[in-house]
KOLPAFI-777196 format. One line per field, with one value per residue (C-alpha): x, y, z; residue number from 1; residue in three letters; chain. Coordinates in nm, 2 decimals. Example, Ala and Ser with C-alpha at 12.3 -4.5 7.8 and 13.67 -1.06 7.14 Angstrom:
xx <- c(1.23 1.37)
yy <- c(-0.45 -0.11)
zz <- c(0.78 0.71)
k <- c(1 2)
r <- c(ALA SER)
c <- c(A A)
//
This chain:
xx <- c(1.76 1.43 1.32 0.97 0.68 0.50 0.15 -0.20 -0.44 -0.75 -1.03 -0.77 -0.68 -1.05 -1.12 -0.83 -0.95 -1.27 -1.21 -0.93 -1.26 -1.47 -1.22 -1.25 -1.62 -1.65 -1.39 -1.59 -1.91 -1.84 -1.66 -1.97 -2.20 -1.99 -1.99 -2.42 -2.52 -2.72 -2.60 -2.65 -3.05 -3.14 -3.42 -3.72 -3.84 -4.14 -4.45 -4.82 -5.07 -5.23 -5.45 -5.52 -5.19 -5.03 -4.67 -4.55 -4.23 -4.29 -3.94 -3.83 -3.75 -3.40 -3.09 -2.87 -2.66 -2.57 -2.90 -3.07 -2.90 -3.02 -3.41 -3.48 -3.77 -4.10 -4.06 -4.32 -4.44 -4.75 -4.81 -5.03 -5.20 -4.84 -4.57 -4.45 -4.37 -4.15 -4.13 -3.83 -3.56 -3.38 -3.02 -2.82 -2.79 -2.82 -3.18 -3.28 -3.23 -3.44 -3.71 -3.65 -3.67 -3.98 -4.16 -4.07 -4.22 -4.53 -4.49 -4.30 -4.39 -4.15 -4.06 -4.07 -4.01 -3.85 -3.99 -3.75 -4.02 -3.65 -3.31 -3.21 -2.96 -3.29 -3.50 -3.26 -2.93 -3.12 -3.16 -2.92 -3.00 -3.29 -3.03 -3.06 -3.40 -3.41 -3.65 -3.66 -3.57 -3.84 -3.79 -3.82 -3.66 -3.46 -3.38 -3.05 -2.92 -2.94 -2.77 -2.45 -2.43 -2.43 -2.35 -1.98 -2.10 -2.38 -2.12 -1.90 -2.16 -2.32 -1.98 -1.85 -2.19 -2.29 -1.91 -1.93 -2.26 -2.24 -2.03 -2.14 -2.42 -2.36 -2.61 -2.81 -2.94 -3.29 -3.36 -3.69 -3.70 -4.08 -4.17 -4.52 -4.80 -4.80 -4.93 -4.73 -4.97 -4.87 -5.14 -5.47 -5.36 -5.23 -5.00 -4.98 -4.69 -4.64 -4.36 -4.40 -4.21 -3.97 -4.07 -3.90 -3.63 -3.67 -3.70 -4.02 -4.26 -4.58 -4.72 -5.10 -5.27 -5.53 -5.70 -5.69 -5.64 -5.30 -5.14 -4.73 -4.63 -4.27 -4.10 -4.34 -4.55 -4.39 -4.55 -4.39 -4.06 -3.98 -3.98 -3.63 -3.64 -3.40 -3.60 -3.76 -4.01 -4.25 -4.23 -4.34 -4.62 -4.75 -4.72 -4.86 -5.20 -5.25 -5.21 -5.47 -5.72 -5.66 -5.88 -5.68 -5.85 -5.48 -5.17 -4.79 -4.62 -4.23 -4.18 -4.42 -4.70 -4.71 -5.05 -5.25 -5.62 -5.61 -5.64 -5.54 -5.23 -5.11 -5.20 -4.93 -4.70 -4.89 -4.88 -4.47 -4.40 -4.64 -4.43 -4.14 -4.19 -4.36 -4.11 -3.84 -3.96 -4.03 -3.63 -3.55 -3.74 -3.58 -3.25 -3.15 -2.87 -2.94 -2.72 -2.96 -3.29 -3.15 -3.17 -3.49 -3.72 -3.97 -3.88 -4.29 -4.29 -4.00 -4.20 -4.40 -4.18 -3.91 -3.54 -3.58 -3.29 -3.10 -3.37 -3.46 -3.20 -3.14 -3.50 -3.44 -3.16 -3.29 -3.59 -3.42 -3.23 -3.50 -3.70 -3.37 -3.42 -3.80)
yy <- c(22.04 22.04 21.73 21.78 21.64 21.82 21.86 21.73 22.00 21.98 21.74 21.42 21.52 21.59 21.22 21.06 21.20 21.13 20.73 20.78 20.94 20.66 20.37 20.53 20.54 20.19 20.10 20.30 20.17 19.84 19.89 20.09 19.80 19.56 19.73 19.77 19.45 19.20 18.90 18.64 18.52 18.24 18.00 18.08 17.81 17.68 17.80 17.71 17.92 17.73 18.06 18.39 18.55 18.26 18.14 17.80 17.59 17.26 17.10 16.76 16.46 16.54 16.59 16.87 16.82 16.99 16.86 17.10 17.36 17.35 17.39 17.16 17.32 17.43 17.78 18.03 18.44 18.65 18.91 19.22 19.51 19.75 19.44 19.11 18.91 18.60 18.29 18.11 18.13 17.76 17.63 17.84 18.20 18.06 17.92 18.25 18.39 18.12 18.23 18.61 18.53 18.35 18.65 18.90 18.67 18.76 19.07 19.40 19.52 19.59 19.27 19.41 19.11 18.74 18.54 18.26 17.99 17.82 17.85 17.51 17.62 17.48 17.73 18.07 18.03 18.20 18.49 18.67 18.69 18.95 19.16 19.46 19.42 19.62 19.34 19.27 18.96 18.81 18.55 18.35 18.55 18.26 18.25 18.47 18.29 17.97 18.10 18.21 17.89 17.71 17.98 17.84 17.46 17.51 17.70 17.45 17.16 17.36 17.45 17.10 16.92 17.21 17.35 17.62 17.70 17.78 18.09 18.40 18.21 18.39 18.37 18.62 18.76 18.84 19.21 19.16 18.90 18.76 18.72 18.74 18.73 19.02 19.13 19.24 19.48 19.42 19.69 19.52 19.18 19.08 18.82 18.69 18.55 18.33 18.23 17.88 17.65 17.42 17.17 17.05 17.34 17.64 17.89 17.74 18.04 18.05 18.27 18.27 18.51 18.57 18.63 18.32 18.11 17.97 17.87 17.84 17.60 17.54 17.21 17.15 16.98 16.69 16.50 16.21 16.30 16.23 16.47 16.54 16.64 16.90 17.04 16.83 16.51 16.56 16.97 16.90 16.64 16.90 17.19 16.96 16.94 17.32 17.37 17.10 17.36 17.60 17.65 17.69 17.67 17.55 17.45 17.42 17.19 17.27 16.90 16.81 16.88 17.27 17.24 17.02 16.94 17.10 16.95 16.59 16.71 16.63 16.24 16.09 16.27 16.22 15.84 15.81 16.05 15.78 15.45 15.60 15.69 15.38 15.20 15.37 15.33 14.99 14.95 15.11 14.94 14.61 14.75 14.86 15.08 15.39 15.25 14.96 15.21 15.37 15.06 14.91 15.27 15.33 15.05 15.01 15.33 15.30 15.26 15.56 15.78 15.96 15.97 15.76 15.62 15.92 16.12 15.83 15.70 16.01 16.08 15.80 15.90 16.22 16.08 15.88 16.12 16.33 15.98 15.95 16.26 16.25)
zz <- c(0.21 0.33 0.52 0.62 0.40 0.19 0.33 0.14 0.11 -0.18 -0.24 -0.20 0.18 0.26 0.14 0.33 0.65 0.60 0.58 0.86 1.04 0.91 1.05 1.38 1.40 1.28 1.55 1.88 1.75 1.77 2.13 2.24 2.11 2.26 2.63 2.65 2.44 2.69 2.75 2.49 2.56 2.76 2.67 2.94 3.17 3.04 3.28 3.29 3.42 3.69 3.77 3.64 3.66 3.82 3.64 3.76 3.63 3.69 3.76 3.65 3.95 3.93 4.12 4.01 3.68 3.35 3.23 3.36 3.48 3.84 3.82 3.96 4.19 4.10 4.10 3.95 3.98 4.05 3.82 3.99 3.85 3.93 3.99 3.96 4.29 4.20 4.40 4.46 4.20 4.14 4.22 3.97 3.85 3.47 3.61 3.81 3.45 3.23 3.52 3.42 3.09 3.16 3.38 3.05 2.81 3.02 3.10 3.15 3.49 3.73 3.95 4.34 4.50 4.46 4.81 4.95 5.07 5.24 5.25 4.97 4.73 4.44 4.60 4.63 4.42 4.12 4.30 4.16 3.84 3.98 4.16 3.84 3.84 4.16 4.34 4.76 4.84 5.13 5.35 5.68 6.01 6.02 5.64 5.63 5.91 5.76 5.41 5.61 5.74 5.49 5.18 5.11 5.14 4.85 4.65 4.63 4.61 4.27 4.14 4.17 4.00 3.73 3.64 3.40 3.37 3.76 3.70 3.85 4.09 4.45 4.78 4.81 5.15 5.22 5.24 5.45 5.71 5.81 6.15 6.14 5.84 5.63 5.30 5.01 4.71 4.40 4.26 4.32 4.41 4.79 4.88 5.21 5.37 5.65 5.85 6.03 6.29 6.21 5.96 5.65 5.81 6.04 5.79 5.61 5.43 5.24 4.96 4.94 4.67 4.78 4.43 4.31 4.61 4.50 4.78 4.72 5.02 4.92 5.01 5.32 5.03 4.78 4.56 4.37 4.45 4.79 5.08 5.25 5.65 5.72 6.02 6.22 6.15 6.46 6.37 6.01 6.11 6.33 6.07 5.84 6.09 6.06 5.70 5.63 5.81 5.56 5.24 4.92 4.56 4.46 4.59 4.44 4.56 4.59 4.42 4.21 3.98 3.88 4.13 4.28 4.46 4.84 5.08 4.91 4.83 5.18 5.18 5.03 5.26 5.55 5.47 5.41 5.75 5.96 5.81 5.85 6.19 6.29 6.13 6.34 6.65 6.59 6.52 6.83 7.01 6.87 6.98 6.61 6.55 6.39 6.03 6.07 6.10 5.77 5.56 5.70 5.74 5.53 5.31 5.23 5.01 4.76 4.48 4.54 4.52 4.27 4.45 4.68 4.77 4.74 5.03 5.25 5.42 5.55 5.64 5.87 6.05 6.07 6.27 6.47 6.63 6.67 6.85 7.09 7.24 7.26)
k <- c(1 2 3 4 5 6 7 8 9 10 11 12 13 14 15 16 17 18 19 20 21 22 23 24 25 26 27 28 29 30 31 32 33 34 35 36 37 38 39 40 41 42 43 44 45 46 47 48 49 50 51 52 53 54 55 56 57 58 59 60 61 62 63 64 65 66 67 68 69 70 71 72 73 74 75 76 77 78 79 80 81 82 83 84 85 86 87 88 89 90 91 92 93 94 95 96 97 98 99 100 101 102 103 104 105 106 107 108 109 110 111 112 113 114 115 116 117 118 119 120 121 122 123 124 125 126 127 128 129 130 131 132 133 134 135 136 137 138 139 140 141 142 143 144 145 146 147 148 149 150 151 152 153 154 155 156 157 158 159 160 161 162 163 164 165 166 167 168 169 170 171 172 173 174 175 176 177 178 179 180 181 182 183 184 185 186 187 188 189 190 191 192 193 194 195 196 197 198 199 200 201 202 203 204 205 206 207 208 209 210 211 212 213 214 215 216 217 218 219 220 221 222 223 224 225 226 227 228 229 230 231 232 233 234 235 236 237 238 239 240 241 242 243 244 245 246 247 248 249 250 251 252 253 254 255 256 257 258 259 260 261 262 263 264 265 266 267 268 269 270 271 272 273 274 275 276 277 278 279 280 281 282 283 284 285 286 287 288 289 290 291 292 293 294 295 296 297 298 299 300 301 302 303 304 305 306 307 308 309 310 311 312 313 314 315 316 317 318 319 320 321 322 323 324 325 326)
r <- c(UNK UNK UNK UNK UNK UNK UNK UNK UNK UNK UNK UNK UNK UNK UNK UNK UNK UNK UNK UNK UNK UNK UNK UNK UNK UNK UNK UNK UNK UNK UNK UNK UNK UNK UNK UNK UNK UNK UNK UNK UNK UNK UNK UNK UNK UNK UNK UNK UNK UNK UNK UNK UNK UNK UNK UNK UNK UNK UNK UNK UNK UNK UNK UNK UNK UNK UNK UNK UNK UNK UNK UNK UNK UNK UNK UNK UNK UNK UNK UNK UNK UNK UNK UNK UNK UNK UNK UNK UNK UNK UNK UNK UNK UNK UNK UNK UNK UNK UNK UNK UNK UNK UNK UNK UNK UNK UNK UNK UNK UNK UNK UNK UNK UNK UNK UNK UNK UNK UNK UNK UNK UNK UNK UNK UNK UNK UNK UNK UNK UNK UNK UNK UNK UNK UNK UNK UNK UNK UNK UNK UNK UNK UNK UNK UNK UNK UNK UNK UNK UNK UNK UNK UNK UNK UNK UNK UNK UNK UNK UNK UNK UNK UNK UNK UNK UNK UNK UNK UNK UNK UNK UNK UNK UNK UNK UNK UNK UNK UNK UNK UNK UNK UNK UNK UNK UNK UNK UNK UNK UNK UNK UNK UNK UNK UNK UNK UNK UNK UNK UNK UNK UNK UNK UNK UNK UNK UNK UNK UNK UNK UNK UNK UNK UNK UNK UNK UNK UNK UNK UNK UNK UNK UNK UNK UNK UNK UNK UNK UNK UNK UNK UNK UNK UNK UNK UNK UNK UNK UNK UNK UNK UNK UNK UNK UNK UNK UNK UNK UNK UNK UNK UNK UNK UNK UNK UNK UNK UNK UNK UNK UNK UNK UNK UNK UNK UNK UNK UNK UNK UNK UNK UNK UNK UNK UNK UNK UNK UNK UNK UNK UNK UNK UNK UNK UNK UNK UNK UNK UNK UNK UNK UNK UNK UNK UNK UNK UNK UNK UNK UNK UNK UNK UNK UNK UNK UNK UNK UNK UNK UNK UNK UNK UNK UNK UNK UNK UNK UNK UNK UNK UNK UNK UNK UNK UNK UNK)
c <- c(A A A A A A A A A A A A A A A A A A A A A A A A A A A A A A A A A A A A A A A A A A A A A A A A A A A A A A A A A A A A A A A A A A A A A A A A A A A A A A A A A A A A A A A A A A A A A A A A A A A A A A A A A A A A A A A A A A A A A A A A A A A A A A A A A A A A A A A A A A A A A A A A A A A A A A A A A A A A A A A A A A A A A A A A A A A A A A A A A A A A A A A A A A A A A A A A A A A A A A A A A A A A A A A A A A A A A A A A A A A A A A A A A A A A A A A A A A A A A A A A A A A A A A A A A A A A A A A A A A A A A A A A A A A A A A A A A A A A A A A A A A A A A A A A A A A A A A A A A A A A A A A A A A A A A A A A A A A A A A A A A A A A A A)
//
């Protein structure tokens, strides 16, 4: 007896190998497809062009929450002649990839840098969403430093408040540290950066293109929402004095409107740092405790400002200290 089968030859074999080939196909393609499809597409930040070739993202008075996904800092980018520099990134990977989405709905240069104007998790957790564009990430001399620190502490902080839509956010170190001013070329259009003393913290930076005079100051400038001291008070007062030399056409704010009148800009902080420090030393003077100089500083300027009870009582104790060991 013979037990093998008998074997298909003809036109009816060619046609079952060919839809046995077929199957196959169908089946690699769609693994192949699967394996280099981009990631579903996120919905860009909305920008305005406050100058020509000037993106900004004007970020809601907000703390961090689903909502809105962790911009919740004015962020923005510089498009050159060659490049695209981009300026702070937000407090999530998902919002460092609305602001991508945001620079290519502009344009498809290359993007050679994203700047760190500080080290808060709303200015630089988004930079990772740049990491396969091949960009340098800029900041302070003091700026990578700072991150290490306090890396784990903002992890947790944005994976505890956002939850899913945290995933895959990670700290990124700066690849370029700035300890003097220097100049980056995008093709035709300079940017110059500038490290300064401690202030709002000690790793405050400053973008300047110089085409258009827009002046990127980062959180040393708030407006409407109100400004948190995480440096020192009598630093930032002084830093303040100097940058109100400067001429700007422009400024953005890192709270605030997406730009704003220079140098004006500065008054309302100016007036909140002098009654909360008058205000403090008047307490200690009295014999206050520092508790009590967090619930009676400042008081005068509540209702000018976004968030203020969630920033000022610690502004307080923050000066405080800082008036103890004057």
């Amino acid at each position: 007896m013979n037990d093998r089968l008998p074997s298909r030859t003809g036109p009816s074999a060619a046609r079952e190998a060919a839809r046995i080939f077929g199957r196959l196909f169908a089946f690699w393609a769609v693994l192949t497809l699967a394996a280099i499809a981009p990631a579903a597409a996120v919905e860009p930040l909305p920008t305005k062009e406050v100058a020509p070739g000037v993106f900004v993202y004007e970020a809601p008075f907000q703390l961090i929450a689903p909502s809105n996904e962790g911009a919740i800092a004015n962020v923005g980018f510089v498009v050159g002649r060659d490049a695209v520099a981009v300026i702070d990134t937000g407090n999530s990977r998902i919002a460092g990839e609305r602001l991508l989405a945001a620079v290519r709905a502009r344009t498809a240069l290359p993007i050679r840098y994203v700047v760190n104007t500080h080290m808060h998790p709303d200015h630089v957790l988004g930079d990772v969403a740049f990491r396969g564009e091949g960009a340098t990430v800029v900041g302070h001399a003091k700026l990578a430093r700072a991150l290490q620190a306090r890396s784990q502490t903002y992890l947790d902080a944005g994976k505890r408040l956002l939850g899913a839509s945290f995933d895959g956010t990670e700290v990124v170190l700066p690849q370029t540290s700035i300890t003097e001013p220097t100049t980056l070329d995008l093709g035709g259009r300079a940017l110059k950066l500038e490290p300064w003393p401690t202030a709002h913290t000690d790793n405050d930076l400053t973008v300047l293109d110089e085409a258009t005079g827009t002046w990127f100051l980062g959180d040393l400038v708030f407006l409407g929402h109100l400004p948190s001291i995480d440096g020192s008070l009598e630093g930032w007062v002084k830093v303040m004095g100097t940058l109100a030399t400067r001429p700007a056409a422009r400024i953005v704010p890192g709270h605030g409107p997406a730009f704003a009148s220079w140098p004006e800009a500065l008054d309302p902080q100016r007036r909140y740092f002098d009654r909360l420090r008058t205000d403090v030393e008047a307490l200690m003077a009295s014999g206050a405790t520092l508790r009590e100089a967090s619930e009676k500083a400042g008081l005068a300027e509540r209702d000018a400002w976004a968030l203020f009870d969630e920033f000022n009582s610690r502004n307080a104790i923050e000066a405080y200290r800082e008036q103890e060991w004057r």
